[in-house]
C-alpha positions as CSV (number, residue, x, y, z in Angstrom):
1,X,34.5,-5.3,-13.3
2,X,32.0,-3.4,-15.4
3,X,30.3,-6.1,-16.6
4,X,29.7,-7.4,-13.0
5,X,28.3,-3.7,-12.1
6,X,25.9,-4.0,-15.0
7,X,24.9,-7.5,-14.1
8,X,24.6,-6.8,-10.6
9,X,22.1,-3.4,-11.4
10,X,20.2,-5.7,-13.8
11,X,19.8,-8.4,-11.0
12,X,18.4,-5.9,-9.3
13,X,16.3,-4.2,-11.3
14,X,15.0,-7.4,-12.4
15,X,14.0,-8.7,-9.0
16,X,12.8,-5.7,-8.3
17,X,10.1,-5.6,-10.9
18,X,9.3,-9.3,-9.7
19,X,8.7,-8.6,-6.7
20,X,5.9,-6.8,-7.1
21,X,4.3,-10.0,-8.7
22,X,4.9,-11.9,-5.1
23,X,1.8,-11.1,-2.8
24,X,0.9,-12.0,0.6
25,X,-2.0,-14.6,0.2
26,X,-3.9,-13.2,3.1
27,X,-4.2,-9.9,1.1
28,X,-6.8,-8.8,-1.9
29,X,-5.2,-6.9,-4.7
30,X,-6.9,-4.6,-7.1
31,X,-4.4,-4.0,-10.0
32,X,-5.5,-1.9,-12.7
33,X,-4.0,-3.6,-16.7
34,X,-2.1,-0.4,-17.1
35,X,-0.1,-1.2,-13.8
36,X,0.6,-4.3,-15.4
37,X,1.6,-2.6,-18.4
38,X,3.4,0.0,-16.9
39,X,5.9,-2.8,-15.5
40,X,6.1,-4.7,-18.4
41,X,7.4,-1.0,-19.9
42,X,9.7,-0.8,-17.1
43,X,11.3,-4.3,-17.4
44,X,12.1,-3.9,-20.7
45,X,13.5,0.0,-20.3
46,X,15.5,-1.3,-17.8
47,X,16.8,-4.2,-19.8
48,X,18.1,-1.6,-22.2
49,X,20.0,0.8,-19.9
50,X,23.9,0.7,-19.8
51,X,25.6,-0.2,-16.7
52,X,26.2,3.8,-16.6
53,X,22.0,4.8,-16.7
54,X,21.4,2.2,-13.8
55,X,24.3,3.9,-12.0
56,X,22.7,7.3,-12.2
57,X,19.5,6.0,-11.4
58,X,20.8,4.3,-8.3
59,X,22.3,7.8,-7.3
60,X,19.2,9.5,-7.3
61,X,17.5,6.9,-5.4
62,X,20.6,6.9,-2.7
63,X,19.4,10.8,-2.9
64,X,16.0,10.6,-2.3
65,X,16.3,7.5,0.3
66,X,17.4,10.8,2.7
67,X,13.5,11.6,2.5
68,X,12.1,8.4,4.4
69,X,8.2,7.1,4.4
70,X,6.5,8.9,6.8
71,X,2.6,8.6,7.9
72,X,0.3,9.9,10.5
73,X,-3.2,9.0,11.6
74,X,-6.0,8.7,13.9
75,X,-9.8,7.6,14.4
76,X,-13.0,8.6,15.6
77,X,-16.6,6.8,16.5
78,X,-20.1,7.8,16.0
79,X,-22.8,4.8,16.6
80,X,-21.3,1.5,14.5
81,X,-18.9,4.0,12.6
82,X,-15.6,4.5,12.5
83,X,-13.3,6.7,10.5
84,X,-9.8,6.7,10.7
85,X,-7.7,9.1,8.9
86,X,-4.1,9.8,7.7
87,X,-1.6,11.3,5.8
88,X,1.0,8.8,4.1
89,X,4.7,10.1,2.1
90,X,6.2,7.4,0.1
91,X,8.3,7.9,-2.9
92,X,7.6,5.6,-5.9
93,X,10.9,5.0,-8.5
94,X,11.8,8.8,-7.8
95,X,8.9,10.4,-7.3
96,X,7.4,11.4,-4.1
97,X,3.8,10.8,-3.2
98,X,1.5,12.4,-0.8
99,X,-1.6,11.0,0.3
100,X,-4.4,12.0,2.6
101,X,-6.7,8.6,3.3
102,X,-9.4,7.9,5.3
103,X,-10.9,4.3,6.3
104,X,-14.7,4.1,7.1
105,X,-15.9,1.2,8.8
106,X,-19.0,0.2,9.8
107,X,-20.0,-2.8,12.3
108,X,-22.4,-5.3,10.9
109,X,-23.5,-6.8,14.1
110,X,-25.7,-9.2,12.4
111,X,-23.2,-10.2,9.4
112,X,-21.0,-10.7,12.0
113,X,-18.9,-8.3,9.9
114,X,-17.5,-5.4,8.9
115,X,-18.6,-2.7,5.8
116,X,-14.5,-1.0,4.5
117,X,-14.3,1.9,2.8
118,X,-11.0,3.6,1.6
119,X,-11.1,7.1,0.2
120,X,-7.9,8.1,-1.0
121,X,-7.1,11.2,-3.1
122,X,-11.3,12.1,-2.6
123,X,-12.3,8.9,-4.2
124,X,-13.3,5.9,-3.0
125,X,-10.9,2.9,-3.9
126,X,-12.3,-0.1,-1.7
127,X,-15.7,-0.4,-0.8
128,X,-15.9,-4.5,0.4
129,X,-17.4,-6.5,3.2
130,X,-15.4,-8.2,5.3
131,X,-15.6,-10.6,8.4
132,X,-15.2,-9.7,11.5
133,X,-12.4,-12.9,12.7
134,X,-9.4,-12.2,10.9
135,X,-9.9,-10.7,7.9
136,X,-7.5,-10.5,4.8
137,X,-5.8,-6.9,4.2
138,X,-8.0,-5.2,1.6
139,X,-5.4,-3.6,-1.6
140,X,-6.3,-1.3,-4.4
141,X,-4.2,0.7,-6.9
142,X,-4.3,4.6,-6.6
143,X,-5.7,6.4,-8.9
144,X,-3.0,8.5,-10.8
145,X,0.0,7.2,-8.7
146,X,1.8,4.0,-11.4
147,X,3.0,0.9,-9.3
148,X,2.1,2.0,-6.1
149,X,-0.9,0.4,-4.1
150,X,-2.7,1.0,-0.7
151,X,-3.6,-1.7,1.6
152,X,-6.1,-1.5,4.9
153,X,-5.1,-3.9,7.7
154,X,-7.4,-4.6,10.1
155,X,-6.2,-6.3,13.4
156,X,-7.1,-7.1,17.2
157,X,-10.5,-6.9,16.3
158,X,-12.6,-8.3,19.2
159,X,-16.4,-8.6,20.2
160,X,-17.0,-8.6,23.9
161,X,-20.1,-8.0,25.7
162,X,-21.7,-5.9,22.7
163,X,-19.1,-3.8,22.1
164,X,-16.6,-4.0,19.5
165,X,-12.8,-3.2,19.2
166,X,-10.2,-3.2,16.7
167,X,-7.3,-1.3,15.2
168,X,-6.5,-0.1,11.3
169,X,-3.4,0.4,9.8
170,X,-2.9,1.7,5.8
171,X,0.3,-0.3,4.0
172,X,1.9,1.8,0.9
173,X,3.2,-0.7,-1.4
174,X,5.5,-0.5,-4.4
175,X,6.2,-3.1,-7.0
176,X,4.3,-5.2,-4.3
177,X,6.6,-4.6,-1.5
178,X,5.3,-2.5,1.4
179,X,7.0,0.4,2.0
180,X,5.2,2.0,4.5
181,X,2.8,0.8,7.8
182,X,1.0,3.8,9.1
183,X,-1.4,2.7,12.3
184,X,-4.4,4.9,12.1
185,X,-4.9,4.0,15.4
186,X,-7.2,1.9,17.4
187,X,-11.3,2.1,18.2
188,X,-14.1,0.8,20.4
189,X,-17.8,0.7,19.5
């Protein structure tokens, strides 16, 4: 029995880890080398542990899973501007994160396109040109938070009659998996 527990929490841990290579193709990643280090470390640490550490770690998670993701948002307009802002809570291995973000996008009516900018933390993490029809979710790591990365969806965008519409949501991710959809809300220019 105990060596199907500790094959079962390796399993785990192992896919885990893996997952966070596995990426949505529609989606732009920014991931820094030591975030790519950092789960190399943490593949091999967990490799290591006894049946018994990856039971304790389990338990803490189980703990901390009482705490769920929580986020909250909204936008505002001025000219071709928008800005929509928002608080996300995530918890990364066993830490819990905190993050106030704000998305600024600006309408390039003759690019046919769309200026993103993502300030989390009070810096700015994307800052990237995007079209208008369908574009890709925009990723980046967070400064100072390992593993975890924050994605801007845009969707529903629409240009009718001069004006233009759309909606933005922010995506937490950890190990690659997305842990958290806040919608920001939606905005017409």
């Amino acid at each position: 029995m105990r060596a199907f527990v500790t094959f079962l929490c390796l399993a785990t841990a192992v896919a885990t880890v893996a997952s966070f290579a596995i990426m949505n193709p529609d989606e732009r990643a920014l991931l820094t080398d030591d975030d790519q280090e950092m789960l190399e470390l943490l593949e091999i640490d967990l490799a290591k542990k006894a049946a018994h550490d990856l039971a304790q770690l389990q338990t803490v998670d189980q703990a901390l899973e009482k705490r769920a993701p929580s986020g909250t948002g909204s936008c505002s307009v001025n000219g071709y501007t928008s800005e929509c802002c928002g608080s996300l809570s995530f918890k990364v291995l066993w830490e819990q994160v905190n993050l106030d973000a704000c998305v600024l996008g600006e309408v390039l009516p003759d690019e046919y396109g769309i200026r993103v900018r993502l300030n989390v933390l009070g810096q700015t993490i994307i800052d990237e040109t995007v079209s208008a029809h369908n574009p890709p979710a925009l990723c980046s790591s967070v400064p100072g938070v390992k593993l975890a990365s924050v994605c801007v969806d845009l969707s529903d965008l629409e240009w009718e009659n001069n004006n233009f519409s759309g909606c933005v949501a922010l995506l937490a991710k950890v190990f690659g998996a997305t842990v958290l959809n806040v919608d920001l809300g939606c905005y017409s220019i």
